[in-house]
Steps between C-alpha positions, in 0.01 A plus 500: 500500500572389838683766708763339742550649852858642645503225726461234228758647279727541775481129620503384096831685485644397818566185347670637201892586437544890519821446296282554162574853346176700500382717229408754774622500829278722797801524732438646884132574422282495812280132406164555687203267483205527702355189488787332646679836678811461357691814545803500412838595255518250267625464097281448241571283156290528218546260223300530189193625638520257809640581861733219543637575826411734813844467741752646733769399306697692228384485130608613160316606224507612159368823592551578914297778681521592843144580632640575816234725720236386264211240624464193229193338531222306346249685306224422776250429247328198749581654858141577576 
């Protein structure tokens, strides 16, 4: 299984409407990813078992939770 970076996912969902209703929304989670330093609050939709978009912008999900003051990251399983 190939194991996509922060960066890629975030410039495969740039692309993508944010209108779509998640199944899980990460809302005001602190998005860090080392390989490209992104720091920064940002919401999270999960789809399925996908991440279909990484954004500024409000979403809505089928199930919301606010990960404020809580890091979400990559699992860093190819950092080294």
């Amino acid at each position: 299984m190939k194991h996509l970076t922060l960066a890629t996912l975030m410039a495969l969902c740039s692309s993508m409407a944010v209108a779509q209703e998640c199944d899980v929304a990460l809302l005001n989670g602190r998005v860090m990813d080392p390989e490209t330093n992104l720091d920064a609050v940002r919401n999270v939709c999960v789809t399925g078992d996908r991440i279909t978009a990484i954004t500024e912008d409000a979403l809505t999900g089928k199930r919301e939770i606010d990960v404020s003051g809580h890091v979400v990251a990559p699992g860093f399983i190819n950092t080294h």
